[in-house]
DRENDO-1510 file (C-alpha; in Angstrom, 1 decimal, always signed):
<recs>
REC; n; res; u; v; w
REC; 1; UNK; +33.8; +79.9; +24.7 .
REC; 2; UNK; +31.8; +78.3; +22.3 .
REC; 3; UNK; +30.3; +79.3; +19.2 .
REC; 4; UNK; +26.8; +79.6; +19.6 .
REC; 5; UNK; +26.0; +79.8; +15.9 .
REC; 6; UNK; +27.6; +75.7; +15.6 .
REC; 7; UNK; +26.6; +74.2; +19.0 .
REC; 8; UNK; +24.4; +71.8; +19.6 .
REC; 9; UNK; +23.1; +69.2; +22.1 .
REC; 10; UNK; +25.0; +65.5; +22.4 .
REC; 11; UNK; +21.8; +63.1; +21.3 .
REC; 12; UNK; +19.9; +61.4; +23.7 .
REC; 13; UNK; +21.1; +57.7; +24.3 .
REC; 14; UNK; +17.8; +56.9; +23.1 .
REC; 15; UNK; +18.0; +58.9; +20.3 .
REC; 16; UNK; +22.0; +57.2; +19.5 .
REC; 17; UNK; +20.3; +53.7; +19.9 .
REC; 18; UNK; +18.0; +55.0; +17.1 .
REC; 19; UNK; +20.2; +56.2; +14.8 .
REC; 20; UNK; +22.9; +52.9; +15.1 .
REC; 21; UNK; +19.5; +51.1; +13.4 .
REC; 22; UNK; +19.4; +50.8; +9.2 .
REC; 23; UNK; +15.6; +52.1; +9.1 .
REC; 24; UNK; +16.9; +55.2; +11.3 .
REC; 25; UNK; +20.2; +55.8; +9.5 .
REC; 26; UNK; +21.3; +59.3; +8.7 .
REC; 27; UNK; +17.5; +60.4; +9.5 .
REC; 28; UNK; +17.3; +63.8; +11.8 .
REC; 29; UNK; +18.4; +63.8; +15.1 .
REC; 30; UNK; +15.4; +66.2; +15.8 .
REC; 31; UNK; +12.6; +63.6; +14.2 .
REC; 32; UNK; +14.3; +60.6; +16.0 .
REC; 33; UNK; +13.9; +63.1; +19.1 .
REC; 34; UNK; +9.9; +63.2; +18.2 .
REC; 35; UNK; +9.9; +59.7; +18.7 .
REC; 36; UNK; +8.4; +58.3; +22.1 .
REC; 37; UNK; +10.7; +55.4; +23.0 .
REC; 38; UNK; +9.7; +54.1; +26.4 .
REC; 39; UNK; +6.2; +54.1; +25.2 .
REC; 40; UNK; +7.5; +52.2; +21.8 .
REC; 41; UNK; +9.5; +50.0; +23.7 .
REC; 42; UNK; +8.1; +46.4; +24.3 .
REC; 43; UNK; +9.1; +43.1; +25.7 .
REC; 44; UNK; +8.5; +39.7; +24.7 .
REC; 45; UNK; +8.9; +36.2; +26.5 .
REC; 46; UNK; +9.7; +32.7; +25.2 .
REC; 47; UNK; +6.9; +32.1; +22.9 .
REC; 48; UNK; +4.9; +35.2; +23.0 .
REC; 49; UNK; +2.8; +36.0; +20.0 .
REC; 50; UNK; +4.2; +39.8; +18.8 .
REC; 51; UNK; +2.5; +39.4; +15.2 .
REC; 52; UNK; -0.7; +37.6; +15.1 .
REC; 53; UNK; -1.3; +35.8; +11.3 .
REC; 54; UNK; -5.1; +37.1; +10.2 .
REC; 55; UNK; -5.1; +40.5; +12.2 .
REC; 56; UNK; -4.7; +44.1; +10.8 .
REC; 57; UNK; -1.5; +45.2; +9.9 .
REC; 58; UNK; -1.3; +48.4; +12.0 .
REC; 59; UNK; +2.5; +48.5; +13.1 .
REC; 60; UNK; +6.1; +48.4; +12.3 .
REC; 61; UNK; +8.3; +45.9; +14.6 .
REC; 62; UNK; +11.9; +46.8; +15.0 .
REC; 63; UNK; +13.5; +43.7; +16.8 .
REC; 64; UNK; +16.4; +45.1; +19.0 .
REC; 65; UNK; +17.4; +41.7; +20.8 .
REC; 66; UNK; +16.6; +38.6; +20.6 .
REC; 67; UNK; +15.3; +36.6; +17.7 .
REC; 68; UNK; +11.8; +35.6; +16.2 .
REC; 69; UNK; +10.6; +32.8; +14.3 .
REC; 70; UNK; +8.0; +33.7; +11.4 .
REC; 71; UNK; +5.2; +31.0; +10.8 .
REC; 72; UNK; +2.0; +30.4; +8.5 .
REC; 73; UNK; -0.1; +27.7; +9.2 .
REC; 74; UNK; +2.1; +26.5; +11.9 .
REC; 75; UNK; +4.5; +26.2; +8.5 .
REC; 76; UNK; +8.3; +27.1; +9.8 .
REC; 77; UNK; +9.3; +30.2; +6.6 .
REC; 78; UNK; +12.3; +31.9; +8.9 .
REC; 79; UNK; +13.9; +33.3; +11.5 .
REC; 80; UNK; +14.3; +37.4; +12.2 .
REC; 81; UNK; +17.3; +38.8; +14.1 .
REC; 82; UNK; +18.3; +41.8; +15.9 .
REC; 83; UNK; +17.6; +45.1; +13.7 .
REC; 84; UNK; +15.3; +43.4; +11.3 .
REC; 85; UNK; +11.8; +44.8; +10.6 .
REC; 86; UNK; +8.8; +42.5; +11.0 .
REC; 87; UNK; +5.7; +43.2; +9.2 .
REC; 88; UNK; +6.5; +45.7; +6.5 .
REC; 89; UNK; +4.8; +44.7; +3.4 .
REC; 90; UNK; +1.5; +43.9; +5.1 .
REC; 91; UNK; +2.0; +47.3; +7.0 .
REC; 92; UNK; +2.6; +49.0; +3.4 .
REC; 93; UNK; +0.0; +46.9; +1.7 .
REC; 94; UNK; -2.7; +47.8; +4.3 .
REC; 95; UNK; -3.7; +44.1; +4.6 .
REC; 96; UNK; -4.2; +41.8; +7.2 .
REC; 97; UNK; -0.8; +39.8; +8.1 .
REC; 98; UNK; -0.5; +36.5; +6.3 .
REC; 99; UNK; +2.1; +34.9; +9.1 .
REC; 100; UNK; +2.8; +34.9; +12.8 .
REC; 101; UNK; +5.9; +35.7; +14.3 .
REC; 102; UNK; +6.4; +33.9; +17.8 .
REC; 103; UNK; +9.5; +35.2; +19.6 .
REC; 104; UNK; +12.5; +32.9; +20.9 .
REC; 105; UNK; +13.5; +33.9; +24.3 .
REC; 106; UNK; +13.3; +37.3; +25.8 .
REC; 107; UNK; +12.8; +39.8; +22.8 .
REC; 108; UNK; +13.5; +43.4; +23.0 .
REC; 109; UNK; +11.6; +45.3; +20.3 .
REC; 110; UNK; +10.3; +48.3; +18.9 .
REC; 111; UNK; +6.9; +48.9; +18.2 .
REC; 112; UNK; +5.6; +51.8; +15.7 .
REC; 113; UNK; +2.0; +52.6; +15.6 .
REC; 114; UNK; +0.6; +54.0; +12.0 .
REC; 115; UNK; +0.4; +57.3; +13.4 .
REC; 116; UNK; +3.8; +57.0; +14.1 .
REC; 117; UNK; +5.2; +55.7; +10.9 .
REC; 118; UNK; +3.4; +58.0; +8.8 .
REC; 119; UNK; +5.2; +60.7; +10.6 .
REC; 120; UNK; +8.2; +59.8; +9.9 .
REC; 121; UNK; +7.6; +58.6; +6.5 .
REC; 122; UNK; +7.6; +62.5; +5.9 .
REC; 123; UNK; +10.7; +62.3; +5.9 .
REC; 124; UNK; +13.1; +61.3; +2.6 .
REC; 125; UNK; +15.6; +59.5; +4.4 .
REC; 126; UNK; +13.4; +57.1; +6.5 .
REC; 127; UNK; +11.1; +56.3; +3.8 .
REC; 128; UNK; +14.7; +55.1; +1.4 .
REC; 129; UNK; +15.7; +53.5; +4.2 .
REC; 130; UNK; +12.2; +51.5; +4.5 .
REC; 131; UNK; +12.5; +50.6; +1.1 .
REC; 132; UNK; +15.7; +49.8; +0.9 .
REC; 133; UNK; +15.1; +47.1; +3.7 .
REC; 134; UNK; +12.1; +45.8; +2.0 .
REC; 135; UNK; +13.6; +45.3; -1.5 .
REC; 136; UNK; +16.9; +43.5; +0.3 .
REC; 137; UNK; +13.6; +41.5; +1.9 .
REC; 138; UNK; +12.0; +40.5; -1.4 .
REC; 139; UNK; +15.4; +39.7; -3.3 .
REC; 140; UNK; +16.4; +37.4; -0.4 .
REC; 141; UNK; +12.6; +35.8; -0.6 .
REC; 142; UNK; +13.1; +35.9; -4.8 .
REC; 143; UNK; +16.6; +33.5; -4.1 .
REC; 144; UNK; +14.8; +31.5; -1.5 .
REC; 145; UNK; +11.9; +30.6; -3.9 .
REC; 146; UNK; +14.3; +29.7; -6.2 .
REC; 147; UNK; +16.2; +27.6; -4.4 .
REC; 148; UNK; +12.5; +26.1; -3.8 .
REC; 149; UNK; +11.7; +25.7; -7.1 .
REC; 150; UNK; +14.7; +23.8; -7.9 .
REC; 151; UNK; +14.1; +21.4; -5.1 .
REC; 152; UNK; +10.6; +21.1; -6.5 .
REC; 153; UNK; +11.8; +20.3; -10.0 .
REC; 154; UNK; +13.7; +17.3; -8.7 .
REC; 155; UNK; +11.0; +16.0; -6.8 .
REC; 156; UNK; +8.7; +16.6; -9.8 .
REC; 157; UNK; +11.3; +14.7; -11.9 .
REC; 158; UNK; +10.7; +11.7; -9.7 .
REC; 159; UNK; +6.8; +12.3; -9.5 .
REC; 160; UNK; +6.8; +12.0; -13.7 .
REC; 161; UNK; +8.1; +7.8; -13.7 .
REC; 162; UNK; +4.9; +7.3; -11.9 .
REC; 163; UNK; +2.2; +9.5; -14.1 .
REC; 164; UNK; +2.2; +11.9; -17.3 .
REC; 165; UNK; +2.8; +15.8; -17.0 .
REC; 166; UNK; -0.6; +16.3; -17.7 .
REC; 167; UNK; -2.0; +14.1; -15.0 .
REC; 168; UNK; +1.1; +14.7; -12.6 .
REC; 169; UNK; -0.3; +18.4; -13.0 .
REC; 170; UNK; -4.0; +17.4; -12.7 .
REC; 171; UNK; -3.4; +15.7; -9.1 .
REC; 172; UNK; -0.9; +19.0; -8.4 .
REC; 173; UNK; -3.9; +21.2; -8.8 .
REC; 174; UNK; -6.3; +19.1; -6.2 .
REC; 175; UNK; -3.7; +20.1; -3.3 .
REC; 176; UNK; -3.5; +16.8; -2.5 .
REC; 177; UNK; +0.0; +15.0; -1.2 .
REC; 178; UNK; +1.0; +13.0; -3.5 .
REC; 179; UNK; +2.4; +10.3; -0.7 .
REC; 180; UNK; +0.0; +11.1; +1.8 .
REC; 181; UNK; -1.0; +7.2; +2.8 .
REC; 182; UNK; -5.0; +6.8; +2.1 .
REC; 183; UNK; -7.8; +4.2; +0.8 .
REC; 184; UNK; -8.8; +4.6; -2.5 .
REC; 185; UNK; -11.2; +2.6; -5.0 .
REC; 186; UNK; -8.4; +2.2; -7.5 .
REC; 187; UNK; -8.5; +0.2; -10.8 .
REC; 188; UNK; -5.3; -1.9; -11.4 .
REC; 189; UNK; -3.5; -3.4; -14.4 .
REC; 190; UNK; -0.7; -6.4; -13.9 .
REC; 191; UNK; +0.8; -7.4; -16.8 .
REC; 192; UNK; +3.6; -9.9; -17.4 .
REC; 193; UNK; +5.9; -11.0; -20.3 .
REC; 194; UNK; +5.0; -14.6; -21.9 .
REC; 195; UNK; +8.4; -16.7; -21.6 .
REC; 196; UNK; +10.6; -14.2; -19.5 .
REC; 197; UNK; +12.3; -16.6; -17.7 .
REC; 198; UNK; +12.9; -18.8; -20.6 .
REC; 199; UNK; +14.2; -16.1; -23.0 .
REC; 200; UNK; +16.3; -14.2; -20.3 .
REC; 201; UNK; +18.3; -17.1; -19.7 .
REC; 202; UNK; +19.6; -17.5; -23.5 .
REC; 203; UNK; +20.7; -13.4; -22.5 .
REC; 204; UNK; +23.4; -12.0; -20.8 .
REC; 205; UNK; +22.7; -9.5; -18.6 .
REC; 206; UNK; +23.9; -6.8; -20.5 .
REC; 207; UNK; +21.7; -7.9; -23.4 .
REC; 208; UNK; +19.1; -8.6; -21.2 .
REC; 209; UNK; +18.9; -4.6; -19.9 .
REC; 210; UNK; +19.6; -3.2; -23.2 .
REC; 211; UNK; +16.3; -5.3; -24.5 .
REC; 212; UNK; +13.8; -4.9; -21.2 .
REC; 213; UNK; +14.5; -0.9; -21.2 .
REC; 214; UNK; +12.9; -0.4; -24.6 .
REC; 215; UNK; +10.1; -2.7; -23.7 .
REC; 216; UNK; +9.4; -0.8; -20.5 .
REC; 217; UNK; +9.8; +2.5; -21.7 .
REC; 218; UNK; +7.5; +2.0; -24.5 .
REC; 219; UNK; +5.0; +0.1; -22.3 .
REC; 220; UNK; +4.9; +3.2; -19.3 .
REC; 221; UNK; +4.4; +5.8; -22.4 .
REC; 222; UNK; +1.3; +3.4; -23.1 .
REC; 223; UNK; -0.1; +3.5; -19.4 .
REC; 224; UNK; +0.4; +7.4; -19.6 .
REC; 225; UNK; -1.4; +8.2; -22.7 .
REC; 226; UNK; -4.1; +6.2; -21.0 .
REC; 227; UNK; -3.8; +8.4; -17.8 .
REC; 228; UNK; -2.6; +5.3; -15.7 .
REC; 229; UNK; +0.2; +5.3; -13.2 .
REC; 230; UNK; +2.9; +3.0; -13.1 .
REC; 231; UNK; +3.5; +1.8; -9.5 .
REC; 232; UNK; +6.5; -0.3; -10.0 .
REC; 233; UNK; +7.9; -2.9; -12.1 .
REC; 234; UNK; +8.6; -6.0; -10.3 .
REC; 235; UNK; +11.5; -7.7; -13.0 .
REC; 236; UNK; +10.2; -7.4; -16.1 .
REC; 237; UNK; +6.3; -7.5; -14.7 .
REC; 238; UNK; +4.3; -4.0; -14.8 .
REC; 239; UNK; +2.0; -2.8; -12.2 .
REC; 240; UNK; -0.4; +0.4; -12.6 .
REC; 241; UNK; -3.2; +1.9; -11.4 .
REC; 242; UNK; -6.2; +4.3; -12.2 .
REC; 243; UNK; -7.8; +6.5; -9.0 .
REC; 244; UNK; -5.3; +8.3; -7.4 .
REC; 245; UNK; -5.5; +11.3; -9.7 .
REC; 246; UNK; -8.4; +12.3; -11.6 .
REC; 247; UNK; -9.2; +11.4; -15.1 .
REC; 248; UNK; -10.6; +12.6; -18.0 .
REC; 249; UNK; -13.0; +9.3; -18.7 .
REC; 250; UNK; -13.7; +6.7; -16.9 .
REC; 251; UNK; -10.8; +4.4; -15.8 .
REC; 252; UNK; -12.0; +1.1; -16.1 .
REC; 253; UNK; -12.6; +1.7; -20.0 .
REC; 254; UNK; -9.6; +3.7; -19.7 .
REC; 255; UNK; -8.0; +0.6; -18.3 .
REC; 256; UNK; -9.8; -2.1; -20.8 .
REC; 257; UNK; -8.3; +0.0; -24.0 .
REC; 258; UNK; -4.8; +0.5; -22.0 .
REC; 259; UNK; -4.4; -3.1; -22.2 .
REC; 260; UNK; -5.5; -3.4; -25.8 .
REC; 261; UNK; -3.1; -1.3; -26.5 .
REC; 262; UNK; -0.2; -2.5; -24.4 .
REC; 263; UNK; -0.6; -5.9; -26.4 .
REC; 264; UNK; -0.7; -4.6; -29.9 .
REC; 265; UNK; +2.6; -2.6; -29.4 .
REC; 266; UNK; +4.7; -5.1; -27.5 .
REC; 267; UNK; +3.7; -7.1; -30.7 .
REC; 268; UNK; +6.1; -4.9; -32.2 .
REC; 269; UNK; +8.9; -5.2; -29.8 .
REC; 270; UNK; +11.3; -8.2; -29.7 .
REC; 271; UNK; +12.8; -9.8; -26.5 .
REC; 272; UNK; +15.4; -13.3; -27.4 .
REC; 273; UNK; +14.8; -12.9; -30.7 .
REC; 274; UNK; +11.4; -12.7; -30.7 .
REC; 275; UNK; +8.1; -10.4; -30.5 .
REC; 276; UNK; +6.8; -10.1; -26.8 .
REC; 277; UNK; +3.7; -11.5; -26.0 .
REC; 278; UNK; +1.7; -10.2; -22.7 .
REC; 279; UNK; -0.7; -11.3; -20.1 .
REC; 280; UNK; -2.6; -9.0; -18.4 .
REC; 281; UNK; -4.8; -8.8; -15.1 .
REC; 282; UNK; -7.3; -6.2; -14.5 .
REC; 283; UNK; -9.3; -5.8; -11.4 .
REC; 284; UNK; -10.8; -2.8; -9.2 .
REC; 285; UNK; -11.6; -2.7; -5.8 .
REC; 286; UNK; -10.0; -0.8; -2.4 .
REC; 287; UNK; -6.7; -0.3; -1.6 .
REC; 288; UNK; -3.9; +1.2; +0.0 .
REC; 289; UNK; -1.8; +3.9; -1.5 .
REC; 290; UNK; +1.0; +6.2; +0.3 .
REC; 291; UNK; +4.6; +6.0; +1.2 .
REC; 292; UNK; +5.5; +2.8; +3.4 .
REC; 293; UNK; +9.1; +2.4; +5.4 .
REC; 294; UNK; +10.8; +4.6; +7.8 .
REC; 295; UNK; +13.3; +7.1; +8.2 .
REC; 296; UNK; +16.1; +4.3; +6.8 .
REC; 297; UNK; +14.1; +3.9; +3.5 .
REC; 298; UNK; +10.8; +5.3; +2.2 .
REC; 299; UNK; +8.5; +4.2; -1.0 .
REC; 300; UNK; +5.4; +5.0; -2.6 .
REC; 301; UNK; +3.0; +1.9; -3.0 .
REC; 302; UNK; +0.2; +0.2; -3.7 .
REC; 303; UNK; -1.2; -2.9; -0.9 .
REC; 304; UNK; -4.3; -4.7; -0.8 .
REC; 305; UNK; -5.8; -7.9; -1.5 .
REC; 306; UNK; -7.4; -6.5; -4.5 .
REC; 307; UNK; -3.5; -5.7; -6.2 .
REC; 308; UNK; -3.1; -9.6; -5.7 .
REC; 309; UNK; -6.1; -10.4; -7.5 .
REC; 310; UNK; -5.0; -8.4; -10.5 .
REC; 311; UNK; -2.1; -10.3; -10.3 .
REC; 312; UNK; -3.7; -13.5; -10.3 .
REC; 313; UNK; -5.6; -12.5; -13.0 .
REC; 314; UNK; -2.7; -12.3; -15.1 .
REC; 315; UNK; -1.0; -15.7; -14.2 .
REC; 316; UNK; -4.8; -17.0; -15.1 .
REC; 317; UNK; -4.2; -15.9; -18.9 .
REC; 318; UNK; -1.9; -19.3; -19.0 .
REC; 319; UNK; -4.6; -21.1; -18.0 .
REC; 320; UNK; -7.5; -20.1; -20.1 .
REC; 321; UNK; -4.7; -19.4; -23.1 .
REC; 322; UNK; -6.1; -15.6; -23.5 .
REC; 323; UNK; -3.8; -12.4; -23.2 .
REC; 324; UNK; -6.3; -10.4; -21.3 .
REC; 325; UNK; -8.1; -11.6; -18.1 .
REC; 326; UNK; -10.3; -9.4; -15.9 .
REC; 327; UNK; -12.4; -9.8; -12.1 .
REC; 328; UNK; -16.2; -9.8; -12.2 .
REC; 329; UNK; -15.4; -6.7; -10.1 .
REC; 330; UNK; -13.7; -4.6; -13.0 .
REC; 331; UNK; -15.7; -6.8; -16.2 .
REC; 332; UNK; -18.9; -5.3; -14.4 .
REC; 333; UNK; -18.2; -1.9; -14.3 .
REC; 334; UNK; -16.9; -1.7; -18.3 .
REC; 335; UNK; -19.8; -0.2; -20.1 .
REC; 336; UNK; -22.7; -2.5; -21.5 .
REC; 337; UNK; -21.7; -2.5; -25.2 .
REC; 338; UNK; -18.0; -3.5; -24.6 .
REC; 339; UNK; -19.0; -6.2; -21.2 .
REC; 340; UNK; -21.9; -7.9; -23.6 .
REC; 341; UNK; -18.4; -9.2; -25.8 .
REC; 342; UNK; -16.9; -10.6; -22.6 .
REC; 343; UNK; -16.7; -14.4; -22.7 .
REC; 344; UNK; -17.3; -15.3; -18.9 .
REC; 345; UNK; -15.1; -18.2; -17.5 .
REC; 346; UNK; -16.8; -19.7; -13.9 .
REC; 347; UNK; -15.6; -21.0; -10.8 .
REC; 348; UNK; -11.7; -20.7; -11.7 .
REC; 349; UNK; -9.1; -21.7; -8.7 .
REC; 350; UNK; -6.3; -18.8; -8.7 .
REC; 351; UNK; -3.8; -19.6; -6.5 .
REC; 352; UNK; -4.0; -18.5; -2.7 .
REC; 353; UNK; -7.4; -16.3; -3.9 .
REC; 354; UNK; -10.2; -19.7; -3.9 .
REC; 355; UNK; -12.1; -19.3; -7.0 .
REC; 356; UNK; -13.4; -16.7; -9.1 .
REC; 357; UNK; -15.5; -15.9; -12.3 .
REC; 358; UNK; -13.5; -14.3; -14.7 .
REC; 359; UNK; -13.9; -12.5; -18.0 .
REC; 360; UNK; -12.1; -12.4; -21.0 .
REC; 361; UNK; -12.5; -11.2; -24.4 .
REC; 362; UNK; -12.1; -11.8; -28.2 .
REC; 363; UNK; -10.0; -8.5; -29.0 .
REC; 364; UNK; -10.8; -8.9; -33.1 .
REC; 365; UNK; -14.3; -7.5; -31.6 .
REC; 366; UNK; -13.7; -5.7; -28.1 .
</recs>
């Protein structure tokens, strides 16, 4: 016979499912008992929507089998498996769910009203077990972000050769992509070592890269102070631009003392044997800016007829024996005080861009 004092009923099957799950482990048999599961019970099909982004967060979802993909802003953030909980911390927050979670073939799952949960969050057990499942969530989030962050830092390595950390961050904080292909009014600056060709060749190559680099480096510090971004260099030629992220003045002048200052400090650097003399383009007009290329290769850029014009510009300081050449385009728009010093130069022929009035300037009085 058995004792009466030590018997008790076998659990339910339902009631053994229950207990096998980590939010239910080592919680009373007779509370899992209180629990209603055919009417918690729910399935899902291929694509069903079992947590709506935006609506109350009034439920616990236990996923039994199947798996579920977790979205924001049609944004893929993960995947959830058999015996994971889906929204806890909006549940426990009492806010409105910031993702949906779309389920991935047929899904067997729990549902747990409020009522429900704050039952059984009477008890210890369950409500360790709760937390215990939401802090394993929020260190794996903590390593994931990390892992993020890192990414981002190498990207954000490669986004500073192109623009200063202050106006890298300044173009951050618009929310704008920084490769996202667009038309912008942009002002641009060509510039152009005096004698490259000539000089290089009494260089080896070695010699010739342990010169340039200085040069450059010195040159793109320039174009940052001056909030300019450096699209590329084509040999030892410079290309930048103004308008793609905002700036603190306005980027013509910005441009116009750029270049003033680009020629006083190559002064100071040497190249063969001798200082470095410039000539230098400016322009403004419409252009295209975003990554160009394919899957094989992709590049941030800068097209448009008015990026040749800058360029002609610049082979134009040969001609009219002046280091700094500008458009009517970008000489218009400097301010009065600083355009009335401009010497203007009519009806020049640049090559493959028919003729042009130009500007140029005496820089003892710019």
């Amino acid at each position: 016979m058995v004792d009466p004092i030590h018997w008790q009923a076998e659990p339910s099957l339902d009631t053994a499912l229950l207990s096998s799950l980590p939010l239910f482990a080592h919680v009373p048999l007779d509370l899992l008992a209180s629990i209603p599961f055919e009417d918690v019970l729910r399935y899902y099909h291929d694509g069903d929507v079992i947590l709506q982004q935006g609506d109350q967060a009034d439920c616990l979802v236990i996923l039994l089998h199947g798996q579920a993909r977790v979205l924001t802003d049609n944004i893929f953030l993960t995947a959830r498996k058999p015996y994971d909980i889906l929204g806890e911390l909006a549940f426990i927050n009492q806010t409105t769910r910031n993702a949906i979670v779309i389920a991935q073939g047929t899904v067997q799952a729990l549902v747990l009203r409020a009522a429900l949960v704050e039952h059984l969050m009477t008890n210890t057990t369950f409500t360790w077990n709760l937390l215990h499942i939401v802090s394993e969530k929020l260190h794996e989030a903590t390593q994931e972000r990390a892992f993020r962050f890192r990414i981002e830092a190498l990207l954000f390595s490669e986004f500073r050769a192109h623009l200063s950390p202050e106006v890298a961050q300044r173009l951050l904080a618009t929310g704008k992509q920084y490769g996202a292909p667009r038309f912008i009014d942009a002002v641009l600056l060509f510039a152009d070592i005096r004698s490259f060709t000539e000089r290089s060749a009494r260089l080896t190559p070695e010699q010739l890269v342990q010169e340039l680099n200085p040069y450059l480096d010195t040159i793109v510090s320039v174009i940052h102070r001056h909030e300019g971004m450096v699209d590329k260099f084509i040999g030892d030629a410079v290309l930048a631009l103004w308008g793609i992220a905002p700036c603190e003045t306005d980027p013509v002048q910005q441009a116009f003392e750029c270049a003033q200052e680009m020629l006083t400090t190559a002064e100071h650097l040497s190249l063969g044997g001798a200082s470095i003399r410039l000539g230098i383009g400016l322009n403004a007009g419409r252009v295209f800016v975003g990554n160009i290329g394919g899957e094989g290769k992709r590049q941030f850029t800068v097209l448009g007829y008015s990026v040749s014009l800058a360029a002609r510009c610049e082979e134009a300081t040969k001609e009219l024996h002046v280091p700094i050449v500008m458009s009517e385009e970008f000489a218009r728009r400097l301010p009065p005080a600083l355009f009335a010093l401009l010497q203007k130069h009519e009806s020049v022929a640049l090559k493959g861009a028919g003729w042009h009035t130009l500007y140029t300037c005496d820089l003892a009085t710019a």
